[in-house]
MIPA-484003 format. One record per residue (C-alpha): residue in one letter; x, y, z. Coordinates in pm, whole numbers, plus 50000, padded with zeros to 5 digits. Layout:
N
SITE  residuo      u      v      w
SITE        A      X      Y      Z
...
REM end
This chain:
502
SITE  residuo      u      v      w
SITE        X  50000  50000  50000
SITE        X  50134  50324  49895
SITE        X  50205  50602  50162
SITE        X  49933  50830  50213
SITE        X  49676  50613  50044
SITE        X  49332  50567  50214
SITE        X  49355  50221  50441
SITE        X  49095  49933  50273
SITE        X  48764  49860  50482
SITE        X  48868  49629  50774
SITE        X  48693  49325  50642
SITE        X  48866  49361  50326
SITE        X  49175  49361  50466
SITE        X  49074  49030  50720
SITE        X  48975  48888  50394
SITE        X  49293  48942  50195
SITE        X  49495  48864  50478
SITE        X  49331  48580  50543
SITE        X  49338  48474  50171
SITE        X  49715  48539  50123
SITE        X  49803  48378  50483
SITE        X  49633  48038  50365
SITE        X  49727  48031  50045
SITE        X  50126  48124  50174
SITE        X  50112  47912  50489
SITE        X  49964  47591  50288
SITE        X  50257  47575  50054
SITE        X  50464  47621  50315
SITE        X  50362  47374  50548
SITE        X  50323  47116  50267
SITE        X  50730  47162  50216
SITE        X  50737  47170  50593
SITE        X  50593  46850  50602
SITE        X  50731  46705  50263
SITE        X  51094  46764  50438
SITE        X  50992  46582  50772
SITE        X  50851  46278  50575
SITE        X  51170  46258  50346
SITE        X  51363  46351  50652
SITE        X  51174  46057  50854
SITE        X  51288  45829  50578
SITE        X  51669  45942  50552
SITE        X  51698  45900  50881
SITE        X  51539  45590  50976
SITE        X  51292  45545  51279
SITE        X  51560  45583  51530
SITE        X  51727  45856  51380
SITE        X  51435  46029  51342
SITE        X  51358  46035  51686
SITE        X  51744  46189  51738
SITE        X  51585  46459  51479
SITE        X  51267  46481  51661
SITE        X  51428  46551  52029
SITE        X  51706  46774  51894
SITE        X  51451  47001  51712
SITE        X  51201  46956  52049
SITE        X  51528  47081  52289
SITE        X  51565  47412  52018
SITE        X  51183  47487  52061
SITE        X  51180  47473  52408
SITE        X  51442  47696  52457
SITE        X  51287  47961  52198
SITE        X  50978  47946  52345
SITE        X  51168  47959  52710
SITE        X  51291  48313  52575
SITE        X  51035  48445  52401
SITE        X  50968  48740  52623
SITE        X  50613  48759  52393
SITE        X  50785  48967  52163
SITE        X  50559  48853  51901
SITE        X  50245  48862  52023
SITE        X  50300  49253  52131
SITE        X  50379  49364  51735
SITE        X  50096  49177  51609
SITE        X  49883  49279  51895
SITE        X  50000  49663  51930
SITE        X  50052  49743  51586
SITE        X  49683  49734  51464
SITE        X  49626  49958  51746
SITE        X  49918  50225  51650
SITE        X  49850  50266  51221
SITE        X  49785  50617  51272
SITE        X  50164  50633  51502
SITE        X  50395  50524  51207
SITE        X  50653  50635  51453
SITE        X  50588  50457  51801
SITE        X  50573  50149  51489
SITE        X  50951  50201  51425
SITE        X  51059  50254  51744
SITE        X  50867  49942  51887
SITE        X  51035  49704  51621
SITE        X  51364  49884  51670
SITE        X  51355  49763  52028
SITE        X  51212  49451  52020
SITE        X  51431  49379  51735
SITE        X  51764  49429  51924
SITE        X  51583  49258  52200
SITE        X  51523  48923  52013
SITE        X  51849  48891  51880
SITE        X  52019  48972  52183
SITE        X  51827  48733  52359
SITE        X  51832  48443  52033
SITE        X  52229  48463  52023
SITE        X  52245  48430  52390
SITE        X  52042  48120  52365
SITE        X  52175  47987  52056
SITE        X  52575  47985  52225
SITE        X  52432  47815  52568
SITE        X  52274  47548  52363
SITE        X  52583  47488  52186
SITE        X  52791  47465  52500
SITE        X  52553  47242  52651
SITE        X  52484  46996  52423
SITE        X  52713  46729  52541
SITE        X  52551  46770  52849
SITE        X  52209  46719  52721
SITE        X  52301  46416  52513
SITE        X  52436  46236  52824
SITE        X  52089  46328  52986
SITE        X  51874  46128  52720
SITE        X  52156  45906  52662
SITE        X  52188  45925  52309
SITE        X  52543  46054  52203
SITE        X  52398  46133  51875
SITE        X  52177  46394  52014
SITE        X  52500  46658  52082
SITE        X  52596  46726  51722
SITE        X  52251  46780  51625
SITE        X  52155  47041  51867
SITE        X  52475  47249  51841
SITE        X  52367  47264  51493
SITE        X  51982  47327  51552
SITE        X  52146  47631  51825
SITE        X  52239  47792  51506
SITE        X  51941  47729  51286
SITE        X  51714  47883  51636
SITE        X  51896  48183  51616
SITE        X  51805  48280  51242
SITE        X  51459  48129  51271
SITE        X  51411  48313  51562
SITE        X  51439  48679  51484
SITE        X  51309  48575  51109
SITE        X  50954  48495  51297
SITE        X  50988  48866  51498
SITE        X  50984  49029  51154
SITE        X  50729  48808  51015
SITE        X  50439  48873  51306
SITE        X  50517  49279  51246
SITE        X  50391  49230  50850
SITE        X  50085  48969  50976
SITE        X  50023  49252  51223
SITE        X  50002  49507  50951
SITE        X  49790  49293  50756
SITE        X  49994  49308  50471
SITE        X  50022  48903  50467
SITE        X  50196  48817  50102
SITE        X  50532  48966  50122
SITE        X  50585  48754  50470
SITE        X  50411  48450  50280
SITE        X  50652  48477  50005
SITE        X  50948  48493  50198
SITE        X  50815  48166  50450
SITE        X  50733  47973  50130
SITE        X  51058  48006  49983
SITE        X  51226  47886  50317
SITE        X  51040  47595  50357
SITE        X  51108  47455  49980
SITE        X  51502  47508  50042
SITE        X  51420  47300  50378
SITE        X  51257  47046  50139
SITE        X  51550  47041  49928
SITE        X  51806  46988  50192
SITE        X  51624  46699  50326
SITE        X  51586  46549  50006
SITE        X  52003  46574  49939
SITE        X  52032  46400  50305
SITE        X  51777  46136  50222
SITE        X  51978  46140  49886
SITE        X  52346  46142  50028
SITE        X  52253  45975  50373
SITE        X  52353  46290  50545
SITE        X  52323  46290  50945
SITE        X  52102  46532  51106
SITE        X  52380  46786  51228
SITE        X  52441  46846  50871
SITE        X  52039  46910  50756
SITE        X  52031  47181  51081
SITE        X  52325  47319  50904
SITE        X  52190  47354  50597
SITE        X  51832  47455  50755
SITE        X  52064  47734  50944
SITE        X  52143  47891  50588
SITE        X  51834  47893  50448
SITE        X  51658  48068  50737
SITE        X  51969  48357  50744
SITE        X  51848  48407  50367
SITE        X  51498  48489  50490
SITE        X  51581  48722  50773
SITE        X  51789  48877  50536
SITE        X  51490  48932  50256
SITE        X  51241  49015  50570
SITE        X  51518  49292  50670
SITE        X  51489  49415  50354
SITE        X  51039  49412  50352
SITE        X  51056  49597  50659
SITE        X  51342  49814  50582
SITE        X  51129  50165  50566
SITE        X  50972  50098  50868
SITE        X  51333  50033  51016
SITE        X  51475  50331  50865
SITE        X  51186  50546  50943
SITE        X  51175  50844  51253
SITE        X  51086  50693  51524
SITE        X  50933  50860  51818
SITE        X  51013  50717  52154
SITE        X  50725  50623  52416
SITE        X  50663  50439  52698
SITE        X  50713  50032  52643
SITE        X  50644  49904  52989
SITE        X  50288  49818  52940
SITE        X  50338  49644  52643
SITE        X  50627  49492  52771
SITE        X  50407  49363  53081
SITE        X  50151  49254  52830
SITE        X  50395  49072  52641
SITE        X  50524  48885  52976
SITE        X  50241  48783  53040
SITE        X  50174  48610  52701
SITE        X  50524  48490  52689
SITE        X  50443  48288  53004
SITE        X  50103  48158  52922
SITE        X  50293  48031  52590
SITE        X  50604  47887  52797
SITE        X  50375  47733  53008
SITE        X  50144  47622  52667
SITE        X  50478  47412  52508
SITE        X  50339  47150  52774
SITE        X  50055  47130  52676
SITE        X  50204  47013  52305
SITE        X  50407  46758  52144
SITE        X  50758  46932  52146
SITE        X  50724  46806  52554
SITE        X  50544  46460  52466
SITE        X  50846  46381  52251
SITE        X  51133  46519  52495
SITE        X  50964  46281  52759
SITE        X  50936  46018  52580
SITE        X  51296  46038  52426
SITE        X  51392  46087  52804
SITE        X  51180  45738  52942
SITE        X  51243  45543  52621
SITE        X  51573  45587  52484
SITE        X  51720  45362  52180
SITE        X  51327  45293  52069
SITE        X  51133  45409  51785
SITE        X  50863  45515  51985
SITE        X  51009  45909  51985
SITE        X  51043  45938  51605
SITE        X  50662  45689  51594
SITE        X  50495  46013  51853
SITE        X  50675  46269  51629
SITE        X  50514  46152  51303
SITE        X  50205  46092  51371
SITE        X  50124  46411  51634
SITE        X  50268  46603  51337
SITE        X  50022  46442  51083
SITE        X  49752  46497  51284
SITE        X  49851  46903  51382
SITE        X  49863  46891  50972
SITE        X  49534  46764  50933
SITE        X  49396  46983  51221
SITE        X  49559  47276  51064
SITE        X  49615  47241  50667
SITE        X  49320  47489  50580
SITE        X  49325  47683  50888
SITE        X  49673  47829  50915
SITE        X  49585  48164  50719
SITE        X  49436  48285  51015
SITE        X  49753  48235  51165
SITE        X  49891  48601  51362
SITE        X  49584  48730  51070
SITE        X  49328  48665  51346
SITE        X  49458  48790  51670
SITE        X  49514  49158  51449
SITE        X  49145  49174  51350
SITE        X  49015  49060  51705
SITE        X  49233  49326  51836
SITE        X  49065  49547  51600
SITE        X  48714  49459  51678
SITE        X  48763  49463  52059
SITE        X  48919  49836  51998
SITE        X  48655  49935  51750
SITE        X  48318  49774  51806
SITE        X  48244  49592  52108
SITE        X  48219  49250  52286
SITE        X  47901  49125  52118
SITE        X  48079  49172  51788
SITE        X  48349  49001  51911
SITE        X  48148  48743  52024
SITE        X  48018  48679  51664
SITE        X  48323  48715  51490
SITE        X  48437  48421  51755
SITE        X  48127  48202  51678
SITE        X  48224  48241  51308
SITE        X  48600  48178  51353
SITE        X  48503  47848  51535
SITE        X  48261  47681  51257
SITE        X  48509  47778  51018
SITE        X  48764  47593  51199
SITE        X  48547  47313  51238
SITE        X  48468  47306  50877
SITE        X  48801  47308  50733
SITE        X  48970  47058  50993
SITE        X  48696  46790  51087
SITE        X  48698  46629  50764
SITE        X  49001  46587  50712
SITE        X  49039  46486  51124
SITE        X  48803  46223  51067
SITE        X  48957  46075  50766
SITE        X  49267  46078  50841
SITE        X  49142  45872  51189
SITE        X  48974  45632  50985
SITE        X  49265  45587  50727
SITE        X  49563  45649  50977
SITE        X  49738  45333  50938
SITE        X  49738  45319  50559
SITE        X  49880  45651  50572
SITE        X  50169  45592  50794
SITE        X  50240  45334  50583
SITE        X  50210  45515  50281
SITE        X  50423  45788  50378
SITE        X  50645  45680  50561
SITE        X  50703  45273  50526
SITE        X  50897  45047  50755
SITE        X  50964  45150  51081
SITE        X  50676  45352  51182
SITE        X  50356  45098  51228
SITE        X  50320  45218  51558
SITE        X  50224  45604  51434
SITE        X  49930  45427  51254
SITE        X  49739  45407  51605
SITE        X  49929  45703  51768
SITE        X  49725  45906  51495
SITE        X  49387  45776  51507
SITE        X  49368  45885  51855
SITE        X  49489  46174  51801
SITE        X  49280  46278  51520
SITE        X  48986  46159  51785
SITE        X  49151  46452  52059
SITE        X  49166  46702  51750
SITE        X  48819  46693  51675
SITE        X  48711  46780  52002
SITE        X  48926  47048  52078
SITE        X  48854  47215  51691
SITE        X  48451  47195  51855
SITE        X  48557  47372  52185
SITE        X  48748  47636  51970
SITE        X  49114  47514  52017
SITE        X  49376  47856  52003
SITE        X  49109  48077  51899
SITE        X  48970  48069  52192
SITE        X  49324  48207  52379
SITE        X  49372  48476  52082
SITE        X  49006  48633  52177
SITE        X  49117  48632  52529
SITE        X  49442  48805  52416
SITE        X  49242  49052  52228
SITE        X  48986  49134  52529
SITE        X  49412  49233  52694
SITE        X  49313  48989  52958
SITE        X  49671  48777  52929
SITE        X  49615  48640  53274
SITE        X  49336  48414  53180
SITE        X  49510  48185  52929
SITE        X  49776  48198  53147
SITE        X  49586  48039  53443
SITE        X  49404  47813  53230
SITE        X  49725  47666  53004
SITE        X  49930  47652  53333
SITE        X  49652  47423  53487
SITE        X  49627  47185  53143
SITE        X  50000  47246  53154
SITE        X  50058  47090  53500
SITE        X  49809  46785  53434
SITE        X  50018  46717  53129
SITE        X  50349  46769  53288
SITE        X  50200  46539  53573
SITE        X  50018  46289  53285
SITE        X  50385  46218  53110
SITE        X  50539  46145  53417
SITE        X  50281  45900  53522
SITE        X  50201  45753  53200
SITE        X  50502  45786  52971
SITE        X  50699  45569  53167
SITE        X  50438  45279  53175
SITE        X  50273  45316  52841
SITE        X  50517  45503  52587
SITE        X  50390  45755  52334
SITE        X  50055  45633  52438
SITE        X  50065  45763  52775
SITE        X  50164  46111  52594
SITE        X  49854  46120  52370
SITE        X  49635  46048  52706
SITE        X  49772  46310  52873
SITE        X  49846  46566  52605
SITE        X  49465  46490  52494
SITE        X  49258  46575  52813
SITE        X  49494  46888  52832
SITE        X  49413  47005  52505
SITE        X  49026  46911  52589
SITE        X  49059  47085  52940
SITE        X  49202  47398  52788
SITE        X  48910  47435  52516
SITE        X  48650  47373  52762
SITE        X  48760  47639  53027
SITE        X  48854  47887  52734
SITE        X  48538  47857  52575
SITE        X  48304  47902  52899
SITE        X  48467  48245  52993
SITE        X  48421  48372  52620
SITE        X  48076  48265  52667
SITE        X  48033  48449  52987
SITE        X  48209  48805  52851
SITE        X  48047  48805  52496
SITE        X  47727  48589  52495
SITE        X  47819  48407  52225
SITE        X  47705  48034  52217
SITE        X  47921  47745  52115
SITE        X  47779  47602  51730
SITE        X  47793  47268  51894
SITE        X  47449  47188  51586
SITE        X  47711  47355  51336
SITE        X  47934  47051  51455
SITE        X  47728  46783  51408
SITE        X  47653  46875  51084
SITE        X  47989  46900  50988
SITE        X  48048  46568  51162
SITE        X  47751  46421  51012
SITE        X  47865  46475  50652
SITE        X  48261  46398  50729
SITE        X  48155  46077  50879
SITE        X  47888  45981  50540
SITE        X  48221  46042  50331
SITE        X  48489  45817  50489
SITE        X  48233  45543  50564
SITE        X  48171  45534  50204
SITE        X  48546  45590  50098
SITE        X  48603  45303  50361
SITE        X  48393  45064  50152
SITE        X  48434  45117  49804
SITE        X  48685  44862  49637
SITE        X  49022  45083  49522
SITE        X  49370  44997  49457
SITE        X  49644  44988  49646
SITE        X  49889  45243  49786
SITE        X  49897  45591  49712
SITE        X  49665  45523  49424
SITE        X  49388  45394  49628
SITE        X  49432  45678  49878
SITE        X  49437  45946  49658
SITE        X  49110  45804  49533
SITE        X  48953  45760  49859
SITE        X  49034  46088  49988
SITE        X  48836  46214  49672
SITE        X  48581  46037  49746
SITE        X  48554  46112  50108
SITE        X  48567  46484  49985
SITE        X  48308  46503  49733
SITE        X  48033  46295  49959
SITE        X  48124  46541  50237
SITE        X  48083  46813  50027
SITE        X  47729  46710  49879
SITE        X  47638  46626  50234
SITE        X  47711  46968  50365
SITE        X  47525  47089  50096
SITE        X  47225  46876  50176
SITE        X  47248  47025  50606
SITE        X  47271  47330  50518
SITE        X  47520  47468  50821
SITE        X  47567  47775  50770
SITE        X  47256  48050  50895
SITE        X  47208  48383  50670
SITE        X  47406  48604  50943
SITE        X  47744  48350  50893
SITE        X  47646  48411  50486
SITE        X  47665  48766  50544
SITE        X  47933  48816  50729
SITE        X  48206  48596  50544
SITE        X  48047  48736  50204
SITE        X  48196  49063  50360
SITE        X  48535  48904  50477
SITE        X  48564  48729  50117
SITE        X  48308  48867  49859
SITE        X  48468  48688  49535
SITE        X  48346  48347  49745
SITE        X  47972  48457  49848
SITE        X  47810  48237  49612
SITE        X  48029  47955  49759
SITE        X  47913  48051  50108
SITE        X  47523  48117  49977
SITE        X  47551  47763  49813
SITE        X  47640  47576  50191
REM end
C-alpha cells in the first residue's frame, strides 16, 4: 500500500489477509511437512527420533525466551497505524531485543549439548543440537519480523518469503535422504536457508526500520507481552515438542520418539492444513474489533472463527482417523507401524478440541488484553500434562503422551470457551458441529467401503471420494445460517456464492 493512500475497509483487509496467509502458509507447510517425511525416511525410525528431540530441545528453549515479543507487534501494531513512529521505534527495540536474547540462547545450547546428550543418553543427540542452536537463532528473529507484516495485515510479502524457506528446507532433506547425510548436517543447511529469509524480511521491513521513530513508553506492552510469553512457555506442555522430549527421556534407543513425532505432526497437519491463514491474521482483526466495536461483535466474529475451523479441519480429522494406518504406511514405510494408532487417537483429541474452539479461543482472550486468563488456564492443562507424562510415559510410551496431552488440550478448550461465553454471549455452534460431523463421517464410511487399489493410488482416490460425499452432504444440512452468509460474504466477497451455496 502506497504512503498516504486511504487504508481498505477492515473486512477487506481480514479477507485478503486471510486469503494470502492460507494460500502462503499451505505451501509452506506442505514443504514443511514434505521435508519431515523425506527427513523421517533418511533418517530411519531411530534417527528420526534423534531429529525429533534435537529440534524439540531448540523449541523449548525459543519458546523459554520468548519474552512475547511477538504477540506485542501483532497485537499493538493494529492499534498504533495512525503512530507510524511509536511502529519504528517498537520494532527497533524489540528487534535488538530478540536477537540479543536468540544469540544468547543459541551459544548456551551449543555449549551444553554434550551435556544434554548424556541426559537422554543418546550421544547422537549433541551434534545435532549444536547445529539446531544455530538454525534457532536465524529462525528466531526471522519469525519477529514476520508477526510485524501479519500485524500490519499486509500478509503476502511475509508468505513469500516463509514459502521460499520451507522449499530450500525440502530440498536439503531430500540431498540427506539422497546422500545419507546425518542430522547435524540438515540443521546446518536449515541454518542457511533461514539467514536468507531474515535477510529478505530485513529488507520488507526496511522503511519501517529506517523510518523516525518517536520514543514512548514500552512498559505496558512489555508487561503485556510477559504475560503472554508465560502463558505460551507454560502452553509448550501442553504440546508435542514436551510429549516427545519425555518420551525420548523414558524410552531411549526405541522408535517410539520418532513413531509420537510423526504421527502428532500428521495429525497438527490435518487439524491445521486449511486453517493456518488465520495464523497472527486473526489475533490483528480481534484486536481490532475489541478496539473498535464491542464484545458482542466480538462474540460473533468468535462464533464464526470456530465453525470455520470446524469446517476446514473435521473432515480431514476424521479421515485421516479412519485411514491412519494406511497413511503411515504410505508415507512413511517400515519402521513407523506404531504412528498408525498414535494418529487415530489423536485425530479423535483434534476433533474435540477444533469443537471447543482450540487457540482461537486464547487469541480472543488476548484481544479482550486479559493475558492472565490463558495463562491460568494453560498453566493448569500444563501441569496435568506435565503430571500425565510422568505418570504415563513411563508405563505406556507415546501412548501415555497422547492420554495426557489429549485431556489437556480438551481441558484447555472447555475452560477457554466458557469464559468467552460468559464476557460476549456468544454460544458454542455445537448443531454447526454435528453437521459438519455428520457429513465427514457419510464420506469416509463410504470411501472406507468402496473397492480401490492399492497404495497411494487407492488413497488418493479415497480421499476424493471422502471429499466430494462430504461436500454434497454439507450441501444437503445446510450449516451455515444467513448472518454466517453475510458476514464471510463481507470478509471474502469473490466466494459469496460459495458461502450462499452451503
Amino acid at each position: 500500500m502506497s504512503v498516504g493512500a486511504p487504508p481498505r475497509p477492515f473486512a477487506e483487509r481480514v479477507g485478503r489477509g486471510l486469503l494470502a496467509n492460507q494460500i502462503g502458509r499451505g505451501v509452506e507447510y506442505a514443504a514443511t511437512y514434505a521435508a519431515s517425511v523425506v527427513a523421517a525416511r533418511a533418517f530411519g525410525a531411530l534417527g528420526y527420533g534423534t531429529w525429533s528431540v534435537a529440534l524439540s530441545v531448540v523449541t523449548l528453549s525459543a519458546t523459554a525466551t520468548a519474552l512475547g515479543l511477538n504477540e506485542i507487534l501483532n497485537t499493538q501494531v493494529p492499534r498504533m497505524a495512525a503512530l507510524p513512529g511509536r511502529i519504528a521505534f517498537l520494532l527497533r527495540r524489540l528487534l535488538r531485543l530478540r536477537a540479543g536474547v536468540a544469540l544468547a540462547v543459541a551459544a548456551s545450547l551449543y555449549l551444553l549439548a554434550p551435556a544434554l546428550a548424556r541426559t537422554w543418553r543418546n550421544p547422537d543427540l549433541a551434534p545435532a543440537i549444536q547445529a539446531g542452536a544455530l538454525y534457532g537463532f536465524f529462525a528466531q528473529v526471522s519469525l519477529l519480523l514476520e508477526y510485524f507484516l501479519i500485524g500490519r495485515l499486509e500478509v503476502p510479502q511475509a508468505a513469500v518469503i516463509r514459502v521460499a524457506v520451507q522449499l530450500l528446507h525440502l530440498g536439503a532433506a531430500a540431498l540427506a535422504l539422497r546422500f545419507h547425510l546425518p542430522p547435524r548436517l540438515l540443521f546446518l543447511a536449515m541454518a542457511g536457508n533461514a539467514a536468507l529469509g531474515l535477510a529478505a524480511l530485513l529488507w520488507r521491513a526496511r522503511a519501517t526500520l529506517a523510518s523516525p521513530a518517536e520514543a514512548f513508553d514500552l512498559a505496558p506492552m512489555m508487561r503485556f507481552g510477559l504475560a503472554l510469553w508465560l502463558t505460551s512457555f507454560v502452553n509448550f506442555f501442553v504440546g508435542r515438542q514436551a510429549d516427545i522430549l519425555f518420551i525420548g527421556l523414558f524410552r531411549p534407543g526405541t522408535d517410539q520418539p520418532g513413531a509420537y513425532s510423526a504421527a502428532s505432526l500428521l495429525a497438527l497437519l490435518l487439524a491445521g492444513a486449511l486453517l493456518m491463514g488465520a495464523e497472527g491474521v486473526s489475533l490483528a482483526a480481534f484486536s481490532e474489533v475489541e478496539e473498535r466495536v464491542d464484545r458482542a461483535g466480538l462474540g460473533r466474529l468468535w462464533a464464526l472463527h470456530v465453525k470455520m475451523d470446524v469446517l476446514l479441519s473435521v473432515p480431514l480429522l476424521v479421515f485421516g482417523g479412519c485411514f491412519a494406518r494406511e497413511i503411515v504406511t504410505v508415507l512413511y514405510g517400515a519402521g513407523f507401524e506404531r504412528a498408525g494408532g498414535l494418529l487415530a487417537a489423536y485425530a479423535a483429541v483434534w476433533v474435540v478440541a477444533r469443537a471447543l474452539g482450540g487457540g482461537t479461543n486464547m487469541a480472543v482472550l488476548y484481544a479482550m488484553q486479559s493475558p492472565r486468563l490463558p495463562l491460568v488456564i494453560y498453566a493448569a492443562c500444563g501441569a496435568w500434562n506435565l503430571i500425565g507424562d510422568l505418570l504415563l510415559v513411563p508405563r505406556l510410551g507415546a501412548a501415555g503422551a497422547v492420554i495426557a496431552t489429549g485431556v489437556a488440550m480438551v481441558g484447555a478448550g472447555l475452560a477457554s470457551g466458557i469464559v468467552i461465553r460468559r464476557r460476549t454471549g456468544a454460544l458454542a455452534p455445537l448443531g454447526f458441529v454435528l453437521r459438519v460431523m455428520a457429513a465427514a463421517a457419510l464420506g469416509t464410511v463410504l470411501a472406507l467401503r468402496m473397492p480401490r487399489p492399492p497404495g497411494l493410488l487407492g488413497l488418493i482416490v479415497a480421499a476424493v471420494v471422502a471429499g466430494v460425499v462430504s461436500i454434497i452432504g454439507l450441501r444437503l444440512l445446510k450449516p451455515f445460517d444467513a448472518e454466517d452468509r453475510r458476514l464471510l460474504a463481507r470478509l471474502a466477497p469473490r466466494l459469496g456464492w460459495l458461502f450462499a451455496w452451503l
